[in-house]
C-alpha positions as MATLAB code, in Angstrom:
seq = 'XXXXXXXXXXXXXXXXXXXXXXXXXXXXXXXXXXXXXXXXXXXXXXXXXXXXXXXXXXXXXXXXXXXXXXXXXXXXXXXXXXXXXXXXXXXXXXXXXXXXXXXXXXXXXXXXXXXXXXXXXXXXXXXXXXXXXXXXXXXXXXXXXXXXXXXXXXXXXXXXXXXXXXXXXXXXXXXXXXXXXXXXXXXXXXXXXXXXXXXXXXXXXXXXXXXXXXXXXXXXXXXXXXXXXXXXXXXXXXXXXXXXXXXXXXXXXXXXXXXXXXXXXXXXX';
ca = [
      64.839 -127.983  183.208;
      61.847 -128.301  180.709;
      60.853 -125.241  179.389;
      57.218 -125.414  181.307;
      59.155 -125.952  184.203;
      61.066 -122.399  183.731;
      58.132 -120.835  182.680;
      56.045 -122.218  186.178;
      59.546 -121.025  188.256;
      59.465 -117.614  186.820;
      55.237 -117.202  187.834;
      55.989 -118.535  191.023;
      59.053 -115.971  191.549;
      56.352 -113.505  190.367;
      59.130 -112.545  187.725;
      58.661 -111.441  183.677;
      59.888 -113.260  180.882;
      60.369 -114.272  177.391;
      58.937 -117.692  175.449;
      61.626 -117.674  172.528;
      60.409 -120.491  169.953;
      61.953 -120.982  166.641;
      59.112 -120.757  164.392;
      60.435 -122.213  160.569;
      63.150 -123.144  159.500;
      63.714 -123.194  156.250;
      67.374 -125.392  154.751;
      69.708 -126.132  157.272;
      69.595 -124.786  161.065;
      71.544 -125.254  164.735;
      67.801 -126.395  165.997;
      64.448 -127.311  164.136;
      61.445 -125.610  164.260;
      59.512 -125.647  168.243;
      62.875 -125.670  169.866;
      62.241 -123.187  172.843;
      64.424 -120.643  175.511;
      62.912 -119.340  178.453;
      64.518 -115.978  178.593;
      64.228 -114.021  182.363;
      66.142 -110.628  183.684;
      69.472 -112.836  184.823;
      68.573 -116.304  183.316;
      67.587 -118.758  180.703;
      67.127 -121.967  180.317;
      66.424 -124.185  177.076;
      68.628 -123.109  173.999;
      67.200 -122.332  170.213;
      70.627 -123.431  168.999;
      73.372 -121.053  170.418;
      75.575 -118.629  168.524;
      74.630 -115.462  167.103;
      70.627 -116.309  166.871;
      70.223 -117.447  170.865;
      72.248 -114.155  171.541;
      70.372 -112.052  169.358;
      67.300 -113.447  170.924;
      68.244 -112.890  174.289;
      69.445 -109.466  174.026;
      66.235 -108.503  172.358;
      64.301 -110.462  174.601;
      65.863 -108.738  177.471;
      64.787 -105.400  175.970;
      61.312 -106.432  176.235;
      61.336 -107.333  179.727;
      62.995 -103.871  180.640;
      60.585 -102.155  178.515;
      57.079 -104.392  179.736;
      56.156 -104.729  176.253;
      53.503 -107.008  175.880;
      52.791 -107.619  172.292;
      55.187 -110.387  170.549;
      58.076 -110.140  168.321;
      58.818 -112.378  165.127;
      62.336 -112.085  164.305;
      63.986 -113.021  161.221;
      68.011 -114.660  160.784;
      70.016 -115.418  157.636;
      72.895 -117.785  158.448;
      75.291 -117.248  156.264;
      78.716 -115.525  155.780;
      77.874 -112.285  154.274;
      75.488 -111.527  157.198;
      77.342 -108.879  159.512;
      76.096 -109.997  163.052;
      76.157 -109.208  166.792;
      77.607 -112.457  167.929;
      79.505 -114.437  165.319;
      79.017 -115.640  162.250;
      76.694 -119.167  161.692;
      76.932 -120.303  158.267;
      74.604 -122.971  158.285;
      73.029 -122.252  155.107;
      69.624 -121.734  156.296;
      67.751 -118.824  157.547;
      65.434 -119.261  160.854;
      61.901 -117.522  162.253;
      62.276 -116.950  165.901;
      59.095 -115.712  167.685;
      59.185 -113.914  171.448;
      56.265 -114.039  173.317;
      56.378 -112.037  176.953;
      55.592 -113.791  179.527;
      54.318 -110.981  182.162;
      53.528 -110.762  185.694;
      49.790 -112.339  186.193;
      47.966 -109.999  188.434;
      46.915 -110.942  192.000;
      43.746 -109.975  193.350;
      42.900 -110.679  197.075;
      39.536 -111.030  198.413;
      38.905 -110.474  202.407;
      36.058 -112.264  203.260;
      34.492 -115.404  201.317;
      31.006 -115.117  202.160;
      28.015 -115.408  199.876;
      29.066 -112.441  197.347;
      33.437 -113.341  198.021;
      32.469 -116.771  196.821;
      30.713 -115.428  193.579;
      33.200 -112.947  193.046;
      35.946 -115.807  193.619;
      33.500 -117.967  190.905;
      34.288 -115.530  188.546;
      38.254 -114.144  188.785;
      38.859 -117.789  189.245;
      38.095 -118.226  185.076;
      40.932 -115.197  184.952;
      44.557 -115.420  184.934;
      45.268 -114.744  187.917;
      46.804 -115.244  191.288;
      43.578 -115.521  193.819;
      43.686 -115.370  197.260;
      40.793 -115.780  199.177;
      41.027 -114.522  203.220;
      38.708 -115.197  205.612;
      38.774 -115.840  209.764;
      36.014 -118.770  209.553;
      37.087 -121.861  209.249;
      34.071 -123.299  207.922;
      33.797 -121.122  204.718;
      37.045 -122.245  203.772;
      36.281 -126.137  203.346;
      37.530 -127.930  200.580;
      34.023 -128.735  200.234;
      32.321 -124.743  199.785;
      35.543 -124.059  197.741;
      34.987 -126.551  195.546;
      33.236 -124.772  192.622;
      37.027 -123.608  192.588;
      38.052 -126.857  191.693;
      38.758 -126.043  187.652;
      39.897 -123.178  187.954;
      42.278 -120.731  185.807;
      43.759 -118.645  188.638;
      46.387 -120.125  190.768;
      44.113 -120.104  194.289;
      45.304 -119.149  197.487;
      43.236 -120.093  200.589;
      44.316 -118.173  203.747;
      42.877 -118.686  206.834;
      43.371 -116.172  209.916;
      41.096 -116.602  212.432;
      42.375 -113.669  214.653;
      44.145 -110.705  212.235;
      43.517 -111.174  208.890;
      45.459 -107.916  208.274;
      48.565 -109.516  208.802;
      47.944 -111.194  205.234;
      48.400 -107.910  203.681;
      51.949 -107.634  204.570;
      52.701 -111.083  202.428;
      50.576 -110.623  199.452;
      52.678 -109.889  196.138;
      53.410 -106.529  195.230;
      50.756 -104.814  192.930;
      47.658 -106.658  194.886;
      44.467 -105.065  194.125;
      42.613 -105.562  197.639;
      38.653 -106.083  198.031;
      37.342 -105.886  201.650;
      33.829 -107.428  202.240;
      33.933 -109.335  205.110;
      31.125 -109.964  207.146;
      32.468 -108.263  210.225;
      32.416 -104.290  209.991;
      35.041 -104.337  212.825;
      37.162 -106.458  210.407;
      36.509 -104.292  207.480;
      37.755 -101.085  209.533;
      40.939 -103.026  210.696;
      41.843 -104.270  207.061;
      41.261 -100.647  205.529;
      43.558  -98.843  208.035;
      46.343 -101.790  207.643;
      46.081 -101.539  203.610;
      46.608  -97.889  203.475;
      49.733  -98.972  205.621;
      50.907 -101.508  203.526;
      52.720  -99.133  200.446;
      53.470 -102.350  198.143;
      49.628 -103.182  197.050;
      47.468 -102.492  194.116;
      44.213 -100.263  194.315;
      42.214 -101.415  197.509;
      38.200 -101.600  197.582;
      35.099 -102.042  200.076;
      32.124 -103.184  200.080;
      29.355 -101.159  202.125;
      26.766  -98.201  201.990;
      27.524  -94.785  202.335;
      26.577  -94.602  205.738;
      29.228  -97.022  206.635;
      32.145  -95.316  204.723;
      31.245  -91.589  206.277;
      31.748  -93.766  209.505;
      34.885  -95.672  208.062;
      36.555  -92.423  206.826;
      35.744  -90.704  209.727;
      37.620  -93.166  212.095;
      40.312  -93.647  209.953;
      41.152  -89.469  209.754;
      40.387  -89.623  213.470;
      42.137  -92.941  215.056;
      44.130  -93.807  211.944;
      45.158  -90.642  211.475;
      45.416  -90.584  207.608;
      44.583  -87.674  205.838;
      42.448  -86.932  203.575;
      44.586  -87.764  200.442;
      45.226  -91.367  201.697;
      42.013  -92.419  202.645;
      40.728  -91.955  198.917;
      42.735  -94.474  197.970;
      40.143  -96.528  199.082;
      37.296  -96.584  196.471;
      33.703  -97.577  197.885;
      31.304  -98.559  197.154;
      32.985 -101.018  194.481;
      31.011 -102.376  191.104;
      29.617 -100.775  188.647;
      27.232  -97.945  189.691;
      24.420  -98.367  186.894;
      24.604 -102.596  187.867;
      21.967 -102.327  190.931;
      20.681 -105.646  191.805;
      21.492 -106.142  195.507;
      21.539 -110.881  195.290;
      25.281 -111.912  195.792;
      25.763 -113.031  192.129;
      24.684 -109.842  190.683;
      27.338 -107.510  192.886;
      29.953 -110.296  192.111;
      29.506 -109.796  188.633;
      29.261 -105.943  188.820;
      32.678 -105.729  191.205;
      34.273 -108.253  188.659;
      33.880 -106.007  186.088;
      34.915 -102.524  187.295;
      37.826 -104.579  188.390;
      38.601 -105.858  184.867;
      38.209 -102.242  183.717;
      41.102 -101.267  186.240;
      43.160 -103.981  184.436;
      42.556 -102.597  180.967;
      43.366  -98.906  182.323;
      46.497 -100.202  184.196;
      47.170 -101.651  180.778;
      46.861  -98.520  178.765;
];
């Protein structure tokens, strides 16, 4: 397996990782410079060369994972005989720069309802790194057609489409979801806020609305849902940035697209 190929098996898997490229090489090595090992929790694929460098590598690569550290590492080997080392002794003569760059979890974001502001919100996570998926119960907003402003996108794009319980996405989204309910049913938006404070393994969860329709939301859900109080502010409403007060679809896409962003850079922290 190509290293590319590792690298696309361990986003799909939704799993961490390590790029391990040997950077210089300077006199004589196992592998020249731009070799590559995909390093994951159980398995790698590609090799640097073997011996005491690929195990070195590994080990500290492994380390990384464990720990979610997300800045790179530039290690540096001697090969020679008067090295004392971890794995063996490789005496090639040379001595070898091996960078490891993490390779974490993209985050997935999940928008319920692709109507005029989903779209423009979709517009813009779709230039992000991300795993999008876009949820809606109407056929016809989900054409390959409407959804092609999509087409270049960065984000890997998920179209679902559930035409009678759109909830029951929830349950299959990847763990860590952040959630943003705007769809243009408020007997959909009530359904999918009660089913994604039942669904433990997501991210942070958002709606779109007034504050009329959230005292009636949080009133229901305290009432029929019974959640208590606690729970239901988990849900943060209205979503955007409050000092961003244009009302035209564009203008709230950009403000929720930032205050999201801004929940990245604090889960980051």
């Amino acid at each position: 397996m190509t290293w590319i190929a590792a690298v696309a098996r361990l986003r799909a898997r939704r799993e961490s990782g390590v790029l391990v490229t040997v950077a210089a090489v300077r006199g004589h090595a196992p592998r020249d410079a731009g070799a590559k090992l995909v390093v994951g929790r159980t398995e790698t694929w590609g090799s640097i060369g073997g011996g005491n460098v690929e195990a070195v590598a590994i080990d500290r690569a492994r380390e990384m994972i464990a720990a979610s550290k997300p800045e790179p590492d530039l290690m540096e080997f001697a090969l020679n005989d008067k090295v004392t080392n971890q794995h063996g002794v490789q005496c090639c003569g040379g001595t070898v720069s091996v960078l490891l760059e993490p390779l974490p979890v993209v985050r997935a974001v999940a928008i319920f309802g692709v109507g005029h502001v989903g779209l423009e919100l979709a517009r813009i996570l779709a230039r992000q790194d991300l795993d999008l998926h876009l949820i809606d119960t109407r056929s016809d907003i989900l054409t390959e057609e409407r959804l092609d402003v999509l087409a270049d996108a960065v984000a890997h794009v998920h179209v679902h489409h559930t035409p009678l319980l759109p909830e029951e996405v929830l349950a299959e989204l990847p763990r860590g979801t952040h959630v943003l309910i705007m769809t243009h049913d408020h007997a959909e938006d009530a359904a999918l806020c009660d089913a994604a404070l039942r669904t433990t393994h997501l991210g942070s969860t958002g709606l779109i609305g007034s504050a009329a329709k959230w005292v009636r939301f949080a009133k229901r859900l305290a009432t029929e849902g019974g959640h208590d109080q606690a729970t239901i502010d988990r849900i943060k409403t209205p979503i955007g940035l409050a000092d961003i007060t244009g009302k035209d679809p564009a203008t709230i896409a950009v403000s929720v697209a930032a205050d999201l962003l801004r929940t990245f850079e604090i889960e980051g922290d």
